[in-house]
PLY file of the C-alpha trace (Angstrom):
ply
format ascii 1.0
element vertex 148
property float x
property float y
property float z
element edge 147
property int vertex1
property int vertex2
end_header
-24.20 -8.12 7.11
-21.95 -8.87 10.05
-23.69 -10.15 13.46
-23.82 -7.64 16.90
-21.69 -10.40 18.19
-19.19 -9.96 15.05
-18.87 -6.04 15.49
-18.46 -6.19 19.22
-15.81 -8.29 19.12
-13.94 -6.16 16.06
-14.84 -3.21 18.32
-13.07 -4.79 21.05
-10.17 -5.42 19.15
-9.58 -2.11 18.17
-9.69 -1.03 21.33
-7.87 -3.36 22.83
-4.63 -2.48 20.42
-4.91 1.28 21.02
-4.55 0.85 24.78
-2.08 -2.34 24.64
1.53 -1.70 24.25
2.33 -2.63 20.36
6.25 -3.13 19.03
6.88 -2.28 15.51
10.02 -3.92 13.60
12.53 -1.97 13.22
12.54 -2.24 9.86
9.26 -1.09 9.57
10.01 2.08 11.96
12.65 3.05 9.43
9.93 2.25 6.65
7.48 4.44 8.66
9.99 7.56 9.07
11.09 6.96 5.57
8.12 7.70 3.77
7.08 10.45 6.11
10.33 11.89 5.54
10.15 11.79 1.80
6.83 12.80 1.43
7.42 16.21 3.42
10.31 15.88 1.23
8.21 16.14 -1.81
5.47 18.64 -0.61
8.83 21.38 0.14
10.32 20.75 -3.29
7.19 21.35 -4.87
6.26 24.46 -2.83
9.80 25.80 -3.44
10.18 25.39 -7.26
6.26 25.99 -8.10
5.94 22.88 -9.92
4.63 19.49 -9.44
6.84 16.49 -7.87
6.68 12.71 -8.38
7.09 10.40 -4.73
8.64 7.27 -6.67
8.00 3.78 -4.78
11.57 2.88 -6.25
15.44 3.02 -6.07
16.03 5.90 -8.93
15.24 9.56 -8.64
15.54 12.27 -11.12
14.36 15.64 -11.80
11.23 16.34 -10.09
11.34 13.12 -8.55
11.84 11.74 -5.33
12.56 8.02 -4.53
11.60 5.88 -1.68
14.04 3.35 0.10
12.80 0.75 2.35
14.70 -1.18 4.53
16.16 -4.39 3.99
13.11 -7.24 4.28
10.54 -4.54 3.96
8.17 -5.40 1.15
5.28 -3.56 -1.09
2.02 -4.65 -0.92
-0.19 -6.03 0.90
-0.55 -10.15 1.79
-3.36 -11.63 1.60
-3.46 -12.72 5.20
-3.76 -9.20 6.22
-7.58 -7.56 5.77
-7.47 -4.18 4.47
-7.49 -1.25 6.97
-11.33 -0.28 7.76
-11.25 3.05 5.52
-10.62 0.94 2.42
-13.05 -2.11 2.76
-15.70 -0.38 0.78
-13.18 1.12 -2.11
-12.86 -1.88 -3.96
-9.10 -0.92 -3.61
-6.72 -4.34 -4.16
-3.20 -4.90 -3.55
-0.64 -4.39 -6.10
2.38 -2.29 -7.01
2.25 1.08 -5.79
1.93 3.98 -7.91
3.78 6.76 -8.09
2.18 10.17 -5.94
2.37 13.78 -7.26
2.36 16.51 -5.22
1.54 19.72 -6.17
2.83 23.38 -4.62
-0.66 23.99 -3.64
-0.26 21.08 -1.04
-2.48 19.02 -3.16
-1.75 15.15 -4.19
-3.74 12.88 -6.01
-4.72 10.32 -3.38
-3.35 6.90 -3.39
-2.77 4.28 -0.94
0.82 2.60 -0.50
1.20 -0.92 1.54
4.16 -2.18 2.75
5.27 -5.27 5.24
7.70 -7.32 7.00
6.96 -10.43 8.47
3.49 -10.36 10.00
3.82 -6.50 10.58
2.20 -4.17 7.83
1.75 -0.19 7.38
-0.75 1.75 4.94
-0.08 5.18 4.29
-3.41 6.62 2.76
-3.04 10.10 0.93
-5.98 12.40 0.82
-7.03 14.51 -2.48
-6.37 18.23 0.09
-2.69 16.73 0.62
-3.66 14.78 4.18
-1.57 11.69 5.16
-2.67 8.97 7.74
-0.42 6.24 8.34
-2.07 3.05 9.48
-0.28 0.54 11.17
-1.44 -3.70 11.42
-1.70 -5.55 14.95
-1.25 -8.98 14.16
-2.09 -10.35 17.83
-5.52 -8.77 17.70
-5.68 -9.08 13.94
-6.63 -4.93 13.18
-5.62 -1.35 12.16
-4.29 1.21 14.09
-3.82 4.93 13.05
-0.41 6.22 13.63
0 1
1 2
2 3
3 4
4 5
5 6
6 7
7 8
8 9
9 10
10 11
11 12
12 13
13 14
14 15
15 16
16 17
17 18
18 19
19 20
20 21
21 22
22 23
23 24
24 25
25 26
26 27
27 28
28 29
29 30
30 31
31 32
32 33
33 34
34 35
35 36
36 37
37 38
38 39
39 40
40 41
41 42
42 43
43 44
44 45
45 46
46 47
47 48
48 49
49 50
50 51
51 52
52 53
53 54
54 55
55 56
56 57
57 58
58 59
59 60
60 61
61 62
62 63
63 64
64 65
65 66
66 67
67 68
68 69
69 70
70 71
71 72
72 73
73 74
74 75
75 76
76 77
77 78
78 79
79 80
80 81
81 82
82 83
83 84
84 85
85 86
86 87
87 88
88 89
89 90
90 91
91 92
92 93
93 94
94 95
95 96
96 97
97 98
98 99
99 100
100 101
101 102
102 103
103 104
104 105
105 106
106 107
107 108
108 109
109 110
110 111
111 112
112 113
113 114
114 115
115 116
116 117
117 118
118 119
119 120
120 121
121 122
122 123
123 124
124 125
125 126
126 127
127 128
128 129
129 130
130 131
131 132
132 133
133 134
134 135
135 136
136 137
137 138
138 139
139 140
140 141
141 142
142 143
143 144
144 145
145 146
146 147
């Protein structure tokens, strides 16, 4: 169980890199839009032919799929050096390749979590069972998670 002194000071931290200006990589704002992007990408598709659609964390798509590209130096997963976002500490969730999403025409998705990094820098988009998306982003200075 962590100390009152422990969960100030993570407190604190949070705080401190909502209201302090953060700079994402560039790479990882064309990560960021990319997935956002597809997955819209995805939910439309679906909606418009009445059938389900795969989000593939990969360079091929096909019928009923859609693939993901990340920028140059972007990488899956998530290091080791990096804690998991707050949401996920009690899953039991570990890193790993991501798995592929479907999305159904109801707006529905099975829920799944996708890492990715570059350099210090790391995002977790976290997909709800009703279709929601939050995007979490890593501040390495203060060494926590920020919603996006």
């Amino acid at each position: 169980m962590p100390t009152p002194t422990a969960v100030l000071l993570a407190r604190a931290a949070q705080v401190a890199a909502l209201l302090l200006p953060g700079f994402l990589s560039p790479a990882l704002r064309q990560a960021s839009l990319e997935l956002r992007t597809r997955l819209e990408l995805a939910f439309r598709l679906a909606a418009l032919h009445h059938r389900p659609v795969v989000l593939e964390p990969s360079r091929r798509a096909g019928s009923g799929q859609v693939a993901v590209r990340l920028p140059r130096g972007v990488r899956w997963g998530c290091p080791s050096a990096i804690p998991l976002p707050p949401r996920l500490e009690a899953t039991g969730w570990e890193g790993g390749k991501p798995r592929p999403i479907t999305v159904t025409p109801e707006h529905r998705a099975a829920a799944n979590v996708w890492f990715l990094h570059h350099g210090r820098q790391a995002l977790c988009l976290c997909l709800e069972l009703g279709g929601g998306v939050i995007l979490f982003r890593y501040r390495p200075l203060l060494g926590t998670w920020i919603e996006c």
